[in-house]
C-alpha positions in Angstrom: 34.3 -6.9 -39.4 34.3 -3.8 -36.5 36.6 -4.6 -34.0 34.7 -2.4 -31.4 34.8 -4.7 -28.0 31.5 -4.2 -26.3 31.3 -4.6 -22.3 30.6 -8.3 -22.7 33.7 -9.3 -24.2 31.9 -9.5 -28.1 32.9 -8.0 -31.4 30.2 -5.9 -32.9 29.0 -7.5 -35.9 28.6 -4.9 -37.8 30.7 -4.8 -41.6 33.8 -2.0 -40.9 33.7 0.8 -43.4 35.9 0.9 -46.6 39.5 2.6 -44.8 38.8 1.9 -41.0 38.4 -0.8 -39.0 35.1 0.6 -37.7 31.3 0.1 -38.8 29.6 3.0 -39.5 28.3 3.4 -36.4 31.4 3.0 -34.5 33.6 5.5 -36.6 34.7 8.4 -34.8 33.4 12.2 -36.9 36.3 14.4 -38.4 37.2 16.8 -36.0 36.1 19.6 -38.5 32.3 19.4 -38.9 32.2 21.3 -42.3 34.2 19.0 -44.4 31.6 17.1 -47.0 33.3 13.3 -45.4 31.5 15.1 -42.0 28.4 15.3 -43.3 28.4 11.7 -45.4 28.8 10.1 -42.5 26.8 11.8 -40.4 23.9 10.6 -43.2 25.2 7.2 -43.2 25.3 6.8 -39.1 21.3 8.0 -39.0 20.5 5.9 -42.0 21.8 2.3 -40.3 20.6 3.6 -36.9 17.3 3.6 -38.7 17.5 0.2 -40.2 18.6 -1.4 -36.6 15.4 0.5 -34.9 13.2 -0.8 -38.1 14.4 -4.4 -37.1 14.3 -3.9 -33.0 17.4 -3.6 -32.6 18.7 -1.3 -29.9 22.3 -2.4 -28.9 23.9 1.1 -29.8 26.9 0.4 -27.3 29.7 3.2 -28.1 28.4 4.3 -31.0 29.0 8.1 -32.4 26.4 10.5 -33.3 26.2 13.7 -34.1 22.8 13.9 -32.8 19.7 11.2 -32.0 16.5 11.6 -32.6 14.2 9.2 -33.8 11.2 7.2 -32.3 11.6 4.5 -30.4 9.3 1.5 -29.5 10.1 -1.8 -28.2 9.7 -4.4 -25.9 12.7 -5.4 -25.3 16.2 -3.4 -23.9 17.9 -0.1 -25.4 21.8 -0.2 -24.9 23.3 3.1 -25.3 26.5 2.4 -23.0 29.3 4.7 -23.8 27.7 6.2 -26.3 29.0 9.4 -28.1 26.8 12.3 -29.2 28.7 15.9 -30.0 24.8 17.0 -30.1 21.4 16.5 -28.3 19.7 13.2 -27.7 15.9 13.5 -28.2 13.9 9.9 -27.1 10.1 11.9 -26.2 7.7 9.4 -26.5 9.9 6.4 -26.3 8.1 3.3 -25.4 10.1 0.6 -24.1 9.6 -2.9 -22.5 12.8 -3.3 -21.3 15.8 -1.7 -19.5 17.4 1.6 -20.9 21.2 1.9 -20.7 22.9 5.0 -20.8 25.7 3.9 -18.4 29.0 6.1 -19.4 27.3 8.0 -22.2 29.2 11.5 -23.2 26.4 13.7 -24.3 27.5 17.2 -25.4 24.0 18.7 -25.7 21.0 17.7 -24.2 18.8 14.6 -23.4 15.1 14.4 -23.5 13.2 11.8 -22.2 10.1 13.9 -21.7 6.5 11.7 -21.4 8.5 8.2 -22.5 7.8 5.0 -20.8 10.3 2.9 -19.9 8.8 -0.7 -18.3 12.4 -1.5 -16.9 15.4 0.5 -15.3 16.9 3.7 -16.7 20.4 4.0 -16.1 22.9 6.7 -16.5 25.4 5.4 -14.3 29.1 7.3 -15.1 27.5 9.2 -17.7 28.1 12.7 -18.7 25.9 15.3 -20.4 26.8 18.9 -21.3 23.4 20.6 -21.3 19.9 19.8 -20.1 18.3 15.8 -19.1 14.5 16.4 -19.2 12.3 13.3 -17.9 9.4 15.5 -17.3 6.5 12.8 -17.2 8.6 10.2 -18.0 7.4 6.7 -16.4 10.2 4.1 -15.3 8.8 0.9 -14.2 11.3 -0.2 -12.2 14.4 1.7 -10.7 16.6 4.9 -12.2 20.3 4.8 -11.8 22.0 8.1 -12.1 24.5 7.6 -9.7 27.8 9.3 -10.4 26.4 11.2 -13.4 27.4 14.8 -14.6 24.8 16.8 -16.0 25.8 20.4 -17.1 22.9 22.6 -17.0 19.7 21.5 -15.5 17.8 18.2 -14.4 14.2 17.9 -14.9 12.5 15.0 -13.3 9.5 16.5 -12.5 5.9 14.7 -12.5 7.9 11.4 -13.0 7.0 8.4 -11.8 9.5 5.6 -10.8 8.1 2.2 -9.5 11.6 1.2 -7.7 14.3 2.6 -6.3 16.0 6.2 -7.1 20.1 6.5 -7.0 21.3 9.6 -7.4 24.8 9.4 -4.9 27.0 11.3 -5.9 25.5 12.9 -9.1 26.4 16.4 -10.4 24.3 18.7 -11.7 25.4 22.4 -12.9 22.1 24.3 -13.2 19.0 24.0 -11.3 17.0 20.1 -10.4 13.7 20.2 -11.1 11.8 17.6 -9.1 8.8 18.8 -8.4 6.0 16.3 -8.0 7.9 13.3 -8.6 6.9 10.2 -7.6 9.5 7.0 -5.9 7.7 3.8 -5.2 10.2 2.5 -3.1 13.4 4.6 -1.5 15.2 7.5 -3.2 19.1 8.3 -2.0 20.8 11.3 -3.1 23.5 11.4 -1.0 26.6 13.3 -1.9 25.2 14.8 -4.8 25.6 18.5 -5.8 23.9 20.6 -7.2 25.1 23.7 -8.5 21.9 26.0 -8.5 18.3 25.9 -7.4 16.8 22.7 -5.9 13.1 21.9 -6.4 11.8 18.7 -4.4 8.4 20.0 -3.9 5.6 17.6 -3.6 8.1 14.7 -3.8 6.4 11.2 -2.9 9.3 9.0 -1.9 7.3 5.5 -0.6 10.1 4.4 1.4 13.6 6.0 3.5 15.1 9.2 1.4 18.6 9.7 1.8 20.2 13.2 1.1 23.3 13.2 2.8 26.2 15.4 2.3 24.1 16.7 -0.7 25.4 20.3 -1.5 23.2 22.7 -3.1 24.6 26.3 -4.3 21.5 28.5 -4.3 17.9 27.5 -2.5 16.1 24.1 -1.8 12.5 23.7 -1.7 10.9 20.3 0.0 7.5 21.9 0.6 4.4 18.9 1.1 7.2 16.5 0.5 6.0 12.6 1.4 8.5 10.2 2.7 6.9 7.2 4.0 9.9 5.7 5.8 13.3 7.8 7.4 14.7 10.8 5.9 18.1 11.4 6.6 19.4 15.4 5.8 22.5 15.5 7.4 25.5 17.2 7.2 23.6 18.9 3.8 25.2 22.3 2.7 22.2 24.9 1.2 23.8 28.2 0.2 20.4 30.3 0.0 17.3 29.8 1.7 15.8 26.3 2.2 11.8 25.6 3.1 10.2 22.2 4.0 6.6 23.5 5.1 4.2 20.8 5.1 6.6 17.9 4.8 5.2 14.6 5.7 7.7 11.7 7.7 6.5 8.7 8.2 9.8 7.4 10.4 12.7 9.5 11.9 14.0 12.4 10.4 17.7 13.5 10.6 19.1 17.2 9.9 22.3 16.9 11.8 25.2 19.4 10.9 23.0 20.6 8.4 24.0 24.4 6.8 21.7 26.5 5.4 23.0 30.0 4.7 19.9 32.4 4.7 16.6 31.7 6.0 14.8 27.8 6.7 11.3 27.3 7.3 9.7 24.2 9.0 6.3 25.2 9.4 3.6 22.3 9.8 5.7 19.5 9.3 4.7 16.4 10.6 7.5 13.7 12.0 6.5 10.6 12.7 9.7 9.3 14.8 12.1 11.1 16.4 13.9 14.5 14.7 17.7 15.3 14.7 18.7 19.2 14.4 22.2 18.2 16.5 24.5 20.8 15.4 22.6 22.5 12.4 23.7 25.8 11.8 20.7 28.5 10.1 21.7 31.6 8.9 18.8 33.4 9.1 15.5 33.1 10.4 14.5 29.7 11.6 10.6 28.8 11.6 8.9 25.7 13.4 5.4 26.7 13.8 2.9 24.0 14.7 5.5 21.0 13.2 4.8 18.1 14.8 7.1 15.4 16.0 6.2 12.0 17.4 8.8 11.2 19.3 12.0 13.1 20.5 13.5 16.4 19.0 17.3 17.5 19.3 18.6 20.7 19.0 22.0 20.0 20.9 24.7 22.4 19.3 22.4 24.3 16.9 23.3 27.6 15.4 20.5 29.9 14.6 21.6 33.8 13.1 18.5 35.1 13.4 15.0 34.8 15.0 13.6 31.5 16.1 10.0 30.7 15.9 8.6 27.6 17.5 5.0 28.7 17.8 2.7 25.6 18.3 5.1 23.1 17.8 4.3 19.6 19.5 6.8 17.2 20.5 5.5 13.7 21.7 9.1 12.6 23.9 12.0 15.1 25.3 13.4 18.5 23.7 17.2 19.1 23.6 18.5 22.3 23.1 21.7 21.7 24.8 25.1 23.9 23.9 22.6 25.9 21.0 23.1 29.4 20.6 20.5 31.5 19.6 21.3 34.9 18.1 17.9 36.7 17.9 14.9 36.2 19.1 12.6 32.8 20.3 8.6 33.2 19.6 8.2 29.5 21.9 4.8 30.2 23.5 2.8 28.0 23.0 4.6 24.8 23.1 3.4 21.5 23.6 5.8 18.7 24.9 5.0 16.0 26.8 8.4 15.2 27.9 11.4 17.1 30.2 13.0 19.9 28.1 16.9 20.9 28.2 18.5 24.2 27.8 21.7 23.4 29.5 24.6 25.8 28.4 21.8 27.0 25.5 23.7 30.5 24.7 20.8 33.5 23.9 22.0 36.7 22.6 18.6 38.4 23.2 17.0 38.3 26.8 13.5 37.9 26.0 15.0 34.8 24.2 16.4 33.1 27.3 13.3 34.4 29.6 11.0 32.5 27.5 12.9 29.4 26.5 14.0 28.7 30.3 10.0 29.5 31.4 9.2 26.3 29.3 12.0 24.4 30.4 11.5 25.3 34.3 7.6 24.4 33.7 8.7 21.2 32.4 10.8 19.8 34.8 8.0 21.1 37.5 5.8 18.9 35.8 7.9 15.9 36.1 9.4 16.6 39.8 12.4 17.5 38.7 12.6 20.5 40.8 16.5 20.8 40.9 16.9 21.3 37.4 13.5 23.6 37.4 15.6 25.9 39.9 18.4 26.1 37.6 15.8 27.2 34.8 14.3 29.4 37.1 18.0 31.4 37.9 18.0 31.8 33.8 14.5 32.9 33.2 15.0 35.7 36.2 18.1 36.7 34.5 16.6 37.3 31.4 14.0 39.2 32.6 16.8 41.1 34.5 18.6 42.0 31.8 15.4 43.3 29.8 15.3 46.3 33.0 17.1 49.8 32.8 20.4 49.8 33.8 19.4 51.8 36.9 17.5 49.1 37.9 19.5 46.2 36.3 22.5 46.4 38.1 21.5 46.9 41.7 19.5 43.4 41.3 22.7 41.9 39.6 24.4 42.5 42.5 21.8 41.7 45.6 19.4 39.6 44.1 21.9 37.7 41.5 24.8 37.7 43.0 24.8 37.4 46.6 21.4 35.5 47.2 21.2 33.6 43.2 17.1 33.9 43.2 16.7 32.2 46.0 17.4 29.1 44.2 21.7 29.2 45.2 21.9 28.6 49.5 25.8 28.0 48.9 26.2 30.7 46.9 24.7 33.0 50.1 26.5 30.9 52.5 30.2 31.8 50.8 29.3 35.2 50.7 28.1 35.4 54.2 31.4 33.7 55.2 33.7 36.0 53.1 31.7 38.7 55.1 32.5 37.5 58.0 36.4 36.9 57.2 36.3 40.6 55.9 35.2 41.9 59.3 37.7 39.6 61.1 40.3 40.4 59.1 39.7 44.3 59.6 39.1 44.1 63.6 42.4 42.2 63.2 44.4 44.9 61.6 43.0 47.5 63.7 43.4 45.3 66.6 39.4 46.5 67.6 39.3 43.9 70.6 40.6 45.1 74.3 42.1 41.7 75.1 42.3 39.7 72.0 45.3 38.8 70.2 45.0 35.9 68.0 43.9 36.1 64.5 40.9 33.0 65.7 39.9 35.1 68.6 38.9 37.8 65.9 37.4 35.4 63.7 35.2 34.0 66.7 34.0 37.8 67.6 33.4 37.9 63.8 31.5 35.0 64.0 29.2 35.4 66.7 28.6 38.8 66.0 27.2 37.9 62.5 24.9 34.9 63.9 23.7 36.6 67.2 23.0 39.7 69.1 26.1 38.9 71.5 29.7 39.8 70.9 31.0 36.2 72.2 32.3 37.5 75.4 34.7 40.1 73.8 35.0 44.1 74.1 35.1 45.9 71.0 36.8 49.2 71.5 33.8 52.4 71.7 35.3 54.0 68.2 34.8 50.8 66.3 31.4 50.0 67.6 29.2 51.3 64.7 31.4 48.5 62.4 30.1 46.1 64.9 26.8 46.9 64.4 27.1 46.7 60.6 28.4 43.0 60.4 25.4 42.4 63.1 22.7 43.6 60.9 23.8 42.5 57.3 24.9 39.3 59.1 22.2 38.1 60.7 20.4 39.2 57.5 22.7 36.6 55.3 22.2 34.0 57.9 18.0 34.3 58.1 18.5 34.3 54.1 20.6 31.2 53.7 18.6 29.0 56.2 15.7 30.1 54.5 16.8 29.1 50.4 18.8 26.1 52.1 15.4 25.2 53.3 13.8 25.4 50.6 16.1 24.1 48.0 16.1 20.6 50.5 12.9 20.3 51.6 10.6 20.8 48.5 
């Protein structure tokens, strides 16, 4: 008898071949495929492979073949664990009842399982193919098992249809995935899968939560009109070239955390049900949002973006974060609709009209909800955009004044310190020059300093004739700085 072990613990029962210890089916090829003993037993192999599928029998467990290809219909299981083929593996058409077992298969060519219809699960768990897997239209009842699989060239799943659940963790693909239209009844994780090429999930219909964490994909990704009816978690995903998800449907939360896409991304009308991570996502390119929807909140805390932003339209039913984001071109924001308080705190903007028009909606925002400290602060930054969009002639005289010394009205203790560094300036000089005819203290000049920059008088003191017209400066752009910060102290407190 073969003494081939199968995973149960069983002998094969299958009659060893005359000089091995083997069956027929279990005998392993001589290494050089043009010797006449290659070719016999190649024969042999497809001629008893055809007598167990004339008698429904499909327990093929670590069997060697040269190739497979041979219909297949039954109700019951196919067991092709550990199987060995040095060529393809064709099952089109199959129709079977039960489960299909590929788990730790070595393929060297390709697998087709293109329009079959598998009533159980399909797995390919461990498994490893050199060339293409094609389950174009393929129909799996229940769930598909390709976790830890290597596939060498490409994947095509798409159009198929898979009543259960979809693992896919940690599955390697060389070449492109094709999933286009593919249909998952109940949840579909990929996570930590790579994929050496192009990615295709277009038109996807995942019923449940998708999970494509720390997925890696080498060249673009495509999740256009994507359905997920539960969460969809996209963090910390690596996409080398461009990535779009226009007209993606989420029914629950959606995570893109410390997500890296190297050339442009592209959002446009997708529809969130939840709340929407973008925490630390870094875009190489262009970013689009235009008129995505998100139920509930929407973070950008930390985000990179290398080129233009775009978040015309976009509506966001709870708060917006943006904080720590930098932003190296430009923002198209207006319109916007969000009903709750918006955050640009330490948001870094390379381009002016960026920051003018982010910090507009953010100041707006906190308005609306009486927050009008942190609408000040938005206020400073939307001012300084706008300042910084002006001719230099023009830019810097209002960096100074306007920024500087009185912050856009919106900084009283900013004024305040620079109206008392004026005044220790002047002291300190009438000091030095000793200006005052019976002074002699460094206080006493500080008091004359004092009064002069807060009223008409002079305290009581003398100042010497030839240092009169310095007087009369520190009275003029003092009581100036005093009117000013009484009058932004005012209105910073009392709004």
């Amino acid at each position: 008898m073969c003494e081939y072990v199968f995973e149960n613990g069983k002998r094969c029962q299958e009659p060893a071949i005359e000089g091995s210890q083997l069956c027929v089916l279990h005998t392993p090829f001589p290494e050089d495929t043009e010797w006449e003993e290659y070719q016999q037993l190649h024969e042999l192999k497809l001629a008893r492979a055809q007598e167990k599928v004339n008698a429904d029998d499909f327990n093929f467990e670590g069997v060697i073949f040269d190739s497979f290809k041979m219909p297949i219909y039954t109700l019951g299981d196919v067991n092709f664990e550990y199987v060995r083929f040095s060529g393809d593996a064709d099952f089109d058409g199959a129709k079977i009842g039960g489960h299909a077992s590929f788990t730790g298969a070595e393929i060297g060519g390709h697998v087709s399982f293109t329009g079959a219809k598998i009533s159980g699960h399909v797995s390919f768990t461990g498994a490893k193919v050199g060339g293409n897997v094609s389950f174009t239209g393929a129909e799996i009842g229940r769930h598909a098992i390709f976790t830890g699989a290597e596939i060498g060239e490409a994947a095509w799943f798409d159009q198929a249809k898979i009543g259960g659940i979809a693992w896919f963790d940690r599955m390697k693909i060389g070449g492109n995935a094709i999933i286009t239209g593919a249909e998952i009844g109940r949840f579909a994780t990929f996570t930590g899968a790579k994929i050496g090429r192009d990615a295709e999930f277009d038109r996807m219909k995942i019923g449940g939560t998708a999970g494509f964490e720390l997925v890696e994909i080498g060249g673009t990704a495509g999740f256009d009109r994507m359905k997920i009816g539960g969460t969809a978690e996209f963090d910390r995903m690596k996409i080398g070239g461009t990535a779009g998800f226009n007209w993606m449907k989420i029914g629950g939360n959606a995570k893109f955390d410390r997500m890296k896409i190297g050339g442009n991304a592209k959002f446009d009308r997708m529809k969130i049900g939840g709340n929407a991570g973008f925490d630390r996502v870094e875009i190489g390119g262009t970013a689009g949002f235009d008129r995505v929807k998100i139920g509930g909140d929407a973070g950008f805390d930390q985000a990179k973006i290398g080129g233009d932003a775009r978040f015309i339209g976009v509506e966001i039913g709870g708060n917006a974060e943006f904080k720590t984001s930098l932003f190296s071109g430009d923002i198209d924001i207006i319109p916007i609709y969000i009903k709750g308080q918006v955050n640009f705190r330490d948001t870094k903007f390379t381009r002016p009209k960026a920051q003018e028009d982010a910090c507009r909606i953010a100041k707006n925002q906190c308005i609306k909800f009486g927050d009008n400290h942190e609408a000040d602060h938005y206020f400073y930054l939307e001012m300084e955009g706008k300042r910084k969009q002006k001719l230099e002639i023009f830019s810097w005289p209002e960096l100074i004044l306007v920024q500087w010394i009185f912050g856009y009205g919106v900084k009283p203790f900013r004024t305040f310190l620079v109206w008392f560094g004026l005044i220790s300036l002047f002291a300190g000089t009438y000091y030095c020059f000793h200006t005052l005819d019976s002074a002699s203290t460094f206080i006493e000049y500080f008091y004359f300093s004092t009064t002069t920059a807060m009223t008409p008088g002079f305290g009581g003191y003398l100042i010497l004739p030839e240092w009169q017209w310095l007087a009369l400066i520190e009275a003029f752009f003092g009581t100036f700085m005093w009117a000013a910060f009484i009058t932004i102290f005012a209105r910073k407190y009392m709004r």
